[in-house]
N, C-alpha and C positions, 0 to 999 in steps of 0.2 A: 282453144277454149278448154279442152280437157288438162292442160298444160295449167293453167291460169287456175283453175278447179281445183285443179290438187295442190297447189302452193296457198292458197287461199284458205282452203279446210272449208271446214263446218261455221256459220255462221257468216259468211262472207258471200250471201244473197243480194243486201243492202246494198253494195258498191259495184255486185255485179249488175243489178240492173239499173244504175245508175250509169255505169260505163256505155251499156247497148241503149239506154234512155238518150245519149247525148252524141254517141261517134255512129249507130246505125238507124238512125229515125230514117232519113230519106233512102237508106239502100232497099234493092228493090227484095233483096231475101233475108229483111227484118225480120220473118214468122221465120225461118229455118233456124235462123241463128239462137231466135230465144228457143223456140219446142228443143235444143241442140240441150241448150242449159239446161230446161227443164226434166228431160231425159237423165241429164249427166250429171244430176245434182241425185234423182231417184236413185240410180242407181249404186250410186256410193252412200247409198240410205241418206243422206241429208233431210230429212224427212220436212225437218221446217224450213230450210231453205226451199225445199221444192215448192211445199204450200204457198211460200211467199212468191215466189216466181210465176205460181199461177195465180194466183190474184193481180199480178203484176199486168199478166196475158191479159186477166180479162178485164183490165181497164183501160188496156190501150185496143180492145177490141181485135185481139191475134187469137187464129183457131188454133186450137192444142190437137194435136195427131194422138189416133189411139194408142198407137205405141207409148206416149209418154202418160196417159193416163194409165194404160196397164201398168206401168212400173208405179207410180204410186199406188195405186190401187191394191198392189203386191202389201209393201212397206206397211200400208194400212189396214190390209185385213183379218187383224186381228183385234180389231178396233171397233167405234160404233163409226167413230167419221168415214168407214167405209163404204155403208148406204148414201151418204150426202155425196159422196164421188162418184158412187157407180149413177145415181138419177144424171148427173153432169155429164155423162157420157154419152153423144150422141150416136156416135157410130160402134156399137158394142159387136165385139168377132167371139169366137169360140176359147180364147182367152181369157177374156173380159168374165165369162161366166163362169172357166171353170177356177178364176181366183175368187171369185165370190164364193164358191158351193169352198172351195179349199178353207175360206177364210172362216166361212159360219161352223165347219168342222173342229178349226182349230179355238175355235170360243165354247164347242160342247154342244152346239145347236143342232145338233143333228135332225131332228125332225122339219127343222125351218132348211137346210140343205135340201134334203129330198124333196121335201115342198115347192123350193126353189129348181129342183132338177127339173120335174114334170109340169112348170110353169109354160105360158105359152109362149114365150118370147124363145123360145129355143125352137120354134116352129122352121125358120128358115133355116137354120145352120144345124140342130138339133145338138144331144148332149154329145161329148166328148168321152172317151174315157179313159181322159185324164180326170173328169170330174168323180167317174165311179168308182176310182181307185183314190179318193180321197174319203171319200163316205166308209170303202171296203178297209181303211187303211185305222180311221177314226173307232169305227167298231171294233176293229180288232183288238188296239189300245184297250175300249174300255173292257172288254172279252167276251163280246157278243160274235163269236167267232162266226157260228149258224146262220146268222142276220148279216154277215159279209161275203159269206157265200152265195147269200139269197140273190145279192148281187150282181154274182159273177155271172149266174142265170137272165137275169136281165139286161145285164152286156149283149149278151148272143141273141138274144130277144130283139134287141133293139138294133144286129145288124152289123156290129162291131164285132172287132177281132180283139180279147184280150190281149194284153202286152205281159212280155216277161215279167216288168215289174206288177203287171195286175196280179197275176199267180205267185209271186215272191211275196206278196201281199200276204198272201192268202196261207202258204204256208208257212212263214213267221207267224201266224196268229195261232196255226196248228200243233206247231212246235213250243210256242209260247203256254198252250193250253193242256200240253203233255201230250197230243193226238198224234204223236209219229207215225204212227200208223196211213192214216187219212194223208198227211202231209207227204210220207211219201209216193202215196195211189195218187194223188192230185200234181204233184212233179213226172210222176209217168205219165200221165194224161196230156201233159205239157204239147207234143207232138199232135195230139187229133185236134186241137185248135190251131195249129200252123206255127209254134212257136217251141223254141229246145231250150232245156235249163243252161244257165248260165250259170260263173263261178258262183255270183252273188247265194244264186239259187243252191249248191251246193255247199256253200257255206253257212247259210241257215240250217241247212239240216244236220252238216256237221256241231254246230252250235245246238241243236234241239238236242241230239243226243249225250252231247256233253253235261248239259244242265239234266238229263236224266240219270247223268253217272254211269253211260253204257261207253263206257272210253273208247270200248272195241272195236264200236257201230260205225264210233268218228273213222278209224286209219280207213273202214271198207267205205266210206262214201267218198272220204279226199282218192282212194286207188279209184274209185269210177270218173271222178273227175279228172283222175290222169288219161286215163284209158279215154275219154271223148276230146284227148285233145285241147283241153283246156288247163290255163296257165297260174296257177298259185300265187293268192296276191297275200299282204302282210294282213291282212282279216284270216285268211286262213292259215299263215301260219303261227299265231296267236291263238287259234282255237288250239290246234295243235299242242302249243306249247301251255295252255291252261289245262289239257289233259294229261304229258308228259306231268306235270308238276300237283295234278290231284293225285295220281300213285305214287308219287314220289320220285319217280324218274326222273330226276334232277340233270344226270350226266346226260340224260338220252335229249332231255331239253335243250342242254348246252349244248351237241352237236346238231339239234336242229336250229337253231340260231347260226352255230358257224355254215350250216348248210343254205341258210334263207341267205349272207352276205354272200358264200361262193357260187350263188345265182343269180348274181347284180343286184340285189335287194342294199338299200344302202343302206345304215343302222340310221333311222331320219325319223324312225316312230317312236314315242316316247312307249307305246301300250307293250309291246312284246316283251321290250327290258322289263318295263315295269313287273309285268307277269313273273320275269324269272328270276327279277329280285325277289319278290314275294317268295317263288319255290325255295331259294338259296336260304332268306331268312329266317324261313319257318324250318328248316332241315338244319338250320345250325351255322349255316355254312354262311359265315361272315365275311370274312376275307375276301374268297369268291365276289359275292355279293359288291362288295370294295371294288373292285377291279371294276366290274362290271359298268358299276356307276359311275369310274372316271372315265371309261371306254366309253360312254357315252358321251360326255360329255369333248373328249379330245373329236368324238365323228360330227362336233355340231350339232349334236341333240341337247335341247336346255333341260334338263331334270325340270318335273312340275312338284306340284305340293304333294300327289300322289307319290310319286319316286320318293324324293323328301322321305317322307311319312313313314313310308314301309321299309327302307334302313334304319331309322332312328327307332324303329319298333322293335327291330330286329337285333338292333345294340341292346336297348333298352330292357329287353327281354334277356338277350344273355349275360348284363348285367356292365356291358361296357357304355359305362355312365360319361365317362370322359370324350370317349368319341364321338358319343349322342349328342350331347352337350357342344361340342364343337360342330357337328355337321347341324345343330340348330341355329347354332348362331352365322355359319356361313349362309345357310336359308334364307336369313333374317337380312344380313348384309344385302344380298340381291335382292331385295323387295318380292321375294314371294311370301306371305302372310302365314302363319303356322295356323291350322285349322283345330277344331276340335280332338280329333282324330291325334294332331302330332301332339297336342299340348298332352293328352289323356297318356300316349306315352311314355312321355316323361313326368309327367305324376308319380305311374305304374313303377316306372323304373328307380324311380327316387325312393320311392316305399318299400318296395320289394329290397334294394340295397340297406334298409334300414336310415335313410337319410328323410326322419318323417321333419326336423325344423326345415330342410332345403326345400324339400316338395312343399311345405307350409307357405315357403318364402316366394317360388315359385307362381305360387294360385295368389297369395298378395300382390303381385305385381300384375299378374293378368285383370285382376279386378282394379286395379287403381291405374291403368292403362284405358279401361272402359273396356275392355273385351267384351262382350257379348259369352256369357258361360253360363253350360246347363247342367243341370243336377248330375249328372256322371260324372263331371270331374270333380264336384266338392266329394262324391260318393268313395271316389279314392282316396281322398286323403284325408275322408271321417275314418273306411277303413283301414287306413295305415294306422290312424292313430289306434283304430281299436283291437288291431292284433299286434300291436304294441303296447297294450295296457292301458294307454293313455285316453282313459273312460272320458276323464273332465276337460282335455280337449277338444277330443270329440265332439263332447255335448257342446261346447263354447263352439264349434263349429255349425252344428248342427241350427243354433241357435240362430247365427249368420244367416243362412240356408233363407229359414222360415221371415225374417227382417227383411231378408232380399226381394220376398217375394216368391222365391221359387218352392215351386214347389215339392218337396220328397218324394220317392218313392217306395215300396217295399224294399229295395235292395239299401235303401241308407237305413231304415230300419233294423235289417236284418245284422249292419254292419254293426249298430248299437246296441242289438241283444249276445252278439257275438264277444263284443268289450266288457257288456257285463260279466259273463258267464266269464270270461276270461279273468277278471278280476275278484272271481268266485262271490260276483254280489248275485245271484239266480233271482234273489226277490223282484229285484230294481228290471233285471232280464224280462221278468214273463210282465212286470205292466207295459214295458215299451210293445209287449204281444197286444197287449191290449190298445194300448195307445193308438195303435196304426188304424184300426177302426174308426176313429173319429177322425182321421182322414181319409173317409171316403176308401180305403182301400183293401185287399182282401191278402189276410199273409198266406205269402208261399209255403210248401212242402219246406223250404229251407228254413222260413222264419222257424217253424215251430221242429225241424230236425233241430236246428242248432241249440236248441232250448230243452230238448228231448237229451239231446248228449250229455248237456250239464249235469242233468239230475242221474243218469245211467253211468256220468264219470261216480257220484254220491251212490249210488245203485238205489235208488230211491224208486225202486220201480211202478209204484204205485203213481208219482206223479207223471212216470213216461205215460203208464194208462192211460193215463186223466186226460193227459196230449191230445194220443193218441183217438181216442172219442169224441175229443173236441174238433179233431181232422177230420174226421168222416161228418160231422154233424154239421158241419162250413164245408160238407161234398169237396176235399182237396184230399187229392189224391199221394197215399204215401208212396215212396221214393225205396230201390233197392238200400239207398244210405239208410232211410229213414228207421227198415225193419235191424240193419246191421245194426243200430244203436239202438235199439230196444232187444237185440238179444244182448249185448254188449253188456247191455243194463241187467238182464238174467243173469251173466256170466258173472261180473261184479258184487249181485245182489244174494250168488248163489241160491239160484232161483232157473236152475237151468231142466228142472222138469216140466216149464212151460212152454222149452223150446219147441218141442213137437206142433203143440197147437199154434203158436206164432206161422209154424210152417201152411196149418193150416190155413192162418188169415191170410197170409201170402198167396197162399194157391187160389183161395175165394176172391181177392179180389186185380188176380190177373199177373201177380209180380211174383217174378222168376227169381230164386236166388242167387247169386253171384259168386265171384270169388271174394267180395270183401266179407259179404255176409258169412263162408265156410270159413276163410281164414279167421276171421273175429271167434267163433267156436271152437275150434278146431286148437287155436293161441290156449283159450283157456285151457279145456282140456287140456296140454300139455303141460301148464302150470299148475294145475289140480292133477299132474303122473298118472291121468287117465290116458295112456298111450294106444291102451286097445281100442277106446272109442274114438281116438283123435283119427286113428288108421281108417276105421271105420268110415267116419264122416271124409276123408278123403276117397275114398274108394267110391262110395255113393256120392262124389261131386265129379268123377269120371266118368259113372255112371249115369249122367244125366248131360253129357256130353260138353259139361265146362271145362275148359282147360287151364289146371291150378298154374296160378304165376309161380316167378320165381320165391316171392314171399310166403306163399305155402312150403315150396320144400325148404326154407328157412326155418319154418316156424316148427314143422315135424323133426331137422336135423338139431337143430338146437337142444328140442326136448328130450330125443334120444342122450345126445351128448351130455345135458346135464344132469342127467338120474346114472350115465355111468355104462350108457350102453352101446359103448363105440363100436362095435362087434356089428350090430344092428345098424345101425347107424352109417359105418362103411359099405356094408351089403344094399342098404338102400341107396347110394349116392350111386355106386354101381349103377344100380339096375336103371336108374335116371340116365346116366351118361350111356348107357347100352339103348335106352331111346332118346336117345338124343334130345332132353328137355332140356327148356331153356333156364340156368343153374346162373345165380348171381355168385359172386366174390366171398359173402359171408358164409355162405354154404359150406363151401372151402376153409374160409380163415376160422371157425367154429370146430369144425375138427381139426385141423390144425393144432390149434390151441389146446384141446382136447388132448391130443394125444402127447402134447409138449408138457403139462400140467402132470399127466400119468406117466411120463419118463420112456414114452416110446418115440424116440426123436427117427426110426427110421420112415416108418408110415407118415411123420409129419414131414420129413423132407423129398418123400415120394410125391402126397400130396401137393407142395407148395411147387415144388418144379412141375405136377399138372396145373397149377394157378398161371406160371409164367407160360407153359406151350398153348392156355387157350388164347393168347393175349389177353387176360385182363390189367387193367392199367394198377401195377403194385409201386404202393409208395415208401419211405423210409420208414411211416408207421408200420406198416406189417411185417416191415424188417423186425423193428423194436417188440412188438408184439414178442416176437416168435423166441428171438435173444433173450430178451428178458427173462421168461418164462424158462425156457434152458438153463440160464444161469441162476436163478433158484433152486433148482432140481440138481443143481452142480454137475451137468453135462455141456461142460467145458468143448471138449473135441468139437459137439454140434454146435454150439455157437460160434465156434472158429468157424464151421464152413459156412456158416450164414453170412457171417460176415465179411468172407473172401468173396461167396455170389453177389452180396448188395454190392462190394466194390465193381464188382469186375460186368457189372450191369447199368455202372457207373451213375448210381445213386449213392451220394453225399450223406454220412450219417450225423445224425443230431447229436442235442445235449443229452438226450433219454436214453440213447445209446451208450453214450459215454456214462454216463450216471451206472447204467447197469456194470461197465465195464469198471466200472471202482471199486465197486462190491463185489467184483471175479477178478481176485488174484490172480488164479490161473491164465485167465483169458488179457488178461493186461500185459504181461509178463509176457505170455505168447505172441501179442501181438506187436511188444518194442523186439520182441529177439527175432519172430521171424521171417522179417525184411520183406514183408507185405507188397512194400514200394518200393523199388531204387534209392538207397539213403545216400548220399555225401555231405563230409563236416566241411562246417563252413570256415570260412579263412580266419573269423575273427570270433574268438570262443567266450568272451564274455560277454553279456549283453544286459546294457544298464534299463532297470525299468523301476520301478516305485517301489517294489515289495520282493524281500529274498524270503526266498524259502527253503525250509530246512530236510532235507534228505533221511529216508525212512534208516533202516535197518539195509535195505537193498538200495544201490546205487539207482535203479531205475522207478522214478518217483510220479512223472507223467504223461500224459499222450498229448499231444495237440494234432486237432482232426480241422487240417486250410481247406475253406473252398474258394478254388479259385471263377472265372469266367467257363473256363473251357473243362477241367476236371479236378477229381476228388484228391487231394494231396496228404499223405500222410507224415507226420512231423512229431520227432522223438524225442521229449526234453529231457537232459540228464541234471539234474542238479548237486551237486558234490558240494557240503559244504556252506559255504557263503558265494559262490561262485556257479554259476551257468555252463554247461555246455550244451551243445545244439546242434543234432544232426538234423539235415533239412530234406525234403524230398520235394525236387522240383517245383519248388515255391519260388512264386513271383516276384522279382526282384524286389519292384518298389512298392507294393502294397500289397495286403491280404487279410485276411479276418482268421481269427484262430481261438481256437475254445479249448482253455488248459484245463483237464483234469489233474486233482492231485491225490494222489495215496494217503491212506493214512500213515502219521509220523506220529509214532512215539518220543523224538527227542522233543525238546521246551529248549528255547529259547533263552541261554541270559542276556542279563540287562547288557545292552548299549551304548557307547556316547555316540554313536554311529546316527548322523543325521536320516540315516535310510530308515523308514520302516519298517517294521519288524511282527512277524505274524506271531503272537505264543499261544501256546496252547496244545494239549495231543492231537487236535485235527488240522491240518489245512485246506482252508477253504478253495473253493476252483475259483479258477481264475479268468474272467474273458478277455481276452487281448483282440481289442478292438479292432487295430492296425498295424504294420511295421512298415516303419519305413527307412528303406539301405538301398544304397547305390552297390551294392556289388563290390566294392573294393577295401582296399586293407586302410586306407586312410579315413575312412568313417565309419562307423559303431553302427549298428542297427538300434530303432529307436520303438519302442513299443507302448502302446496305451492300453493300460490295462482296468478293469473292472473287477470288484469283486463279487460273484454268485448272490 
């Protein structure tokens, strides 16, 4: 029967009781065989098959067993056709009622439960509780926590012994309600009722104190559950690994994962991965992440829309659009549905890359699919258009929005005051302020910050006021941003003897000032060579125990270095790196330049070799920077050693490099004579390409800088003449890219009948050589594609 049940499915009532209508009429255990069905259809929920099978019962007059009414009874008690089943039940056991009190719970009825508890029909067998731990279970939910303990009093009242799960009840409600405290006096008390906490039980309170962000609380209650002897299941190590990944302990998550497999735990739950894709994706760590995801997938575990979602978010985010885009569409292949959550990612992702028609294209297809879409995702791609300038999109969007029916909120609002102001229409900006009002809505600290910046970028500061007064008098409270861009607007409007009392309002109405607010001051000040007051205001923002970012000591080295006061300026960098503050890049590359600009190249190559030992990540730009600058000042020797370090660190230099190096004699000349690279000539010394060029005063006319796949090649071109010669340095046989600089030539060119090309003029222009391509041998030419600068 249970055979026949499951090939059958759901709706295949009709023929089974047709089958037991015509082969079991005269057997003498016709009632077993249908209550059999009746049971075996309940419990695979077939709900309407069941109903029909009992109706079936009771027209050929066969008594239904309570058992098979309890399992419907189950299926329908969240229902009203649960009263009409339970009156049909004539032999009702301890069962029977406490699915009732379960089911009036699960509809919000709670008063009609308890009503139902102390009814007299529970006279013979009395309550269960299992019933009181549905009522204790219900409350908790709604967080009448006091009112499910009241409960638990009345268990003991009534003679009964709580159960584990009664008290797991009780202190998930406790833990849910922030009372760790109580929840854990009510898990000690566990034992004077006859009963000891289980995993479950300490995994709730590992979980209560997670969601308090007392991470530390959690490892001391998983050690006591070690220490009683009991056994870690994947709930607890998912708590674990949600707090592992709120501090960021990423690696320490990963080797608890390898630790939950090398305790027979099989990777078979989607939650724990899921968890520590999250930690990996938010930390950057893509890759990882990567792995992770197909690790699951090779152990049998099917990624949900969750997993999905939080990769694609985490591409998304760091801007790998191509892989998003493709782990979307394999999503989509398998029929898992992308939810709100993954589409709004790739909106994000689309906008943020600057692809506002893709993302455009995107929400067009969602909506002409029929998706079902809410104001947050049109909300990103009004914003993309409006921090793209693109006001009359926007609006054309917005327009959609309100046609649709949905309705706006502040933040689409706020996106469209932010487009105006962007597109320095302010007027058009402060009625959209207005406008949100007659939708019913109240604008945020943001609508009117971002509308306060407009006019403080104007230094208008009278209308920041006007804001300002209209925020308090609509009781919305300003934002540390908010007062930054009203001093901002002092500082702009040079209006900066108000700052004091600003401070005041600050202080009257609760808001602390920040590092944005000091650095926003502090900036000016150093562009008004107010250097005493700027010290000042950093001094009294350590004094108040903020601790200035890297873009404070930016903004104080900068201002020293640009009034000329490198002296100062090294002495402070000093005394930062003797406390070890945290010092970004520019810091560095500002004196640097500094001192490259004043022609003291030894302090600047001091400096920059402290840039490379803190590892910061130095690219070909600060190479150029650094050259450049050297080579105006005509201190040749230093640019040579710049130029052997960017080698020999094996960063590949540009066309800006080169460029500088045309305009240093010296340093060109230096660098064809002194064998930089390993050079040998090549077998075959002319080399046919579209355009000859004409050789200076000095035989040595240009550089060509290959990069190859694996390193930086340097390549010597001589030109004598009307003819090429070419020493090569470990250049790729068959292809390469290569960027000809050329010297200036004072000879001109005469006329021609020479079908080649001919460059005239006293300059020649550089030259990019696309490609070459040579087989290595004396019976073929190398062949080059060249471009002209």
């Amino acid at each position: 029967m249970t055979l026949l049940l499951f090939v059958l499915g759901s709706g295949s009532a009709f023929s089974l009781c047709e089958l037991l209508s015509t082969s079991f009429r005269k057997w003498d255990s016709t009632n077993v065989v249908w209550d059999m069905l009746l049971f075996l259809s309940s419990r695979s929920k077939m709900v309407d098959d069941s109903l029909y099978i009992l109706e079936k019962m009771r027209d050929l007059n066969l008594s239904v067993s309570t058992q098979a009414y309890n399992s419907i009874l189950y299926n329908l008690r969240e229902t009203d056709k649960m009263w009409d089943l339970y009156k049909a039940i004539e032999s009702k056991n301890e069962h029977t009622y406490s699915t009732v009190v379960d089911g009036l719970c699960r509809q919000q009825k709670l008063e009609d439960a308890v009503s139902f508890l102390r009814t007299s029909q529970w006279k013979d067998i009395g309550p269960s509780v299992v019933s009181f731990n549905s009522i204790m279970s219900a409350y908790c939910k709604l967080g009448f926590v006091d009112t499910a303990k009241s409960f638990l009093c009345t268990v003991l009242k009534c003679g009964l012994v709580p159960s584990v799960h009664s008290h797991n009840i009780l202190i998930n409600g406790l833990c849910l309600a922030g009372s760790i405290g109580e929840a854990l006096e009510l898990a000690g008390d566990m034992s004077i009722h006859g009963v000891e906490p289980d995993t479950v039980t300490y995994n709730i309170l590992a979980k209560g104190f997670h969601l308090l962000g007392m991470i530390k609380w959690v490892w001391e209650v998983i050690q006591q559950m070690l220490d009683k002897g009991l056994t870690p299941d994947v709930i607890t190590y998912t708590i674990l690994l949600c707090g592992h990944c709120q501090l960021g302990n990423i690696d320490k998550g990963l080797r608890l994962l390898k630790d939950m497999l090398s305790r027979g735990f099989e990777l078979n739950s989607v939650i724990p991965c899921s968890v520590m894709l999250s930690g990996l994706c938010k930390t950057g760590r893509i890759e990882e992440a990567f792995s992770l995801f197909y690790r699951m997938k090779a152990n049998g575990v099917r990624p949900d829309i969750v997993a999905y979602s939080i990769v694609i978010h985490g591409l998304c985010r760091l801007g790998e659009l191509d892989l998003a885009i493709w782990l979307y569409d394999e999503m989509c292949s398998k029929r898992i549905l992308p939810n709100s959550r993954t589409h709004g990612a790739m909106l994000l992702g689309l906008c943020r890359k600057g692809m506002i028609l893709e993302a455009r294209a995107l929400l067009n297809s969602l909506i002409s699919t029929g998706c079902t879409l809410d104001i947050i995702l049109y909300n990103i791609v009004i914003d993309g258009y409006a921090k793209s300038g693109c006001i009359e999109e926007a609006l054309e969007l917005f327009r959609l929005v309100t046609e649709s029916g949905i309705t706006p909120n502040v933040a689409t609002f706020n996106s469209l005051i932010h487009g105006y102001c962007k597109t320095q229409n302010i007027a058009e900006a402060r009625k959209v302020l207005d406008v949100i009002k007659l939708y019913k809505l109240v604008p945020s600290a943001v609508s009117y910050t971002t509308l306060m910046n407009a006019y403080a970028n104007c230094g208008d500061t009278e209308k920041v006021d006007e804001l300002r007064r209209e925020m308090k008098a609509n009781g919305i409270s300003p934002t540390n941003f908010t007062y930054s861009v009203v001093i901002k607007g002092l500082c702009i409007g040079r209006k900066l003897e108000k700052y004091n009392q600003v401070l005041r309002d600050m202080a009257s109405e609760g808001v602390t000032p920040d590092q944005i607010t000091y650095n926003t001051v502090i900036q000016h000040l150093c562009r008004a060579k107010d250097l005493f007051r700027a010290f000042e205001l950093f001094e009294e923002m350590k004094s108040r125990n903020l601790e200035p970012t890297p873009a404070t000591y930016d903004i104080l080295i900068n201002g020293l270095c640009f009034y000329g006061y490198l002296k100062d300026a090294e002495r402070f960098l000093c005394s930062l790196q003797e406390r070890d503050a945290s010092l970004s890049k520019f810091a560095y590359a500002t004196l640097i330049k500094a001192h490259c600009v004043k022609g003291d190249p030894e302090v600047a190559v001091k400096l920059f070799c402290q840039v490379l030992d803190r590892g910061f990540d130095v690219s070909v730009r600060d190479y150029s920077a650094v050259i450049n600058r050297l080579c105006r000042r005509g201190l040749a020797k230093e640019a040579k050693f710049f130029f052997c370090l960017m080698l020999s660190r094996g960063v590949s230099p540009d066309l800006d490099i080169c460029r500088v190096m045309i305009k240093s004699s010296d340093v060109l000349a230096w660098t064809i004579k002194a064998g930089t690279l390993s050079v040998e000539k090549l077998s075959h010394e002319e080399i046919n390409f579209s355009y000859w060029m004409v050789p200076s005063a000095t035989n040595c006319i240009a550089v060509a800088l290959a990069s190859s796949m694996d390193r930086c090649h340097l390549c010597i071109v001589l030109l004598i003449k009307h003819r090429a010669k070419q020493l090569w340095g470990s250049l790729n046989k068959h292809k390469a890219s290569l960027v000809v600089l050329l010297l200036e030539s004072k000879a001109v060119l005469s006329s021609s009948s020479s079908s080649e090309g001919k460059l005239r003029g006293p300059n020649l222009q550089p030259i990019l050589i696309t490609s070459i391509f040579w087989d290595g041998t004396q019976e073929s030419e190398p062949v080059l594609d060249c471009d002209i600068l």
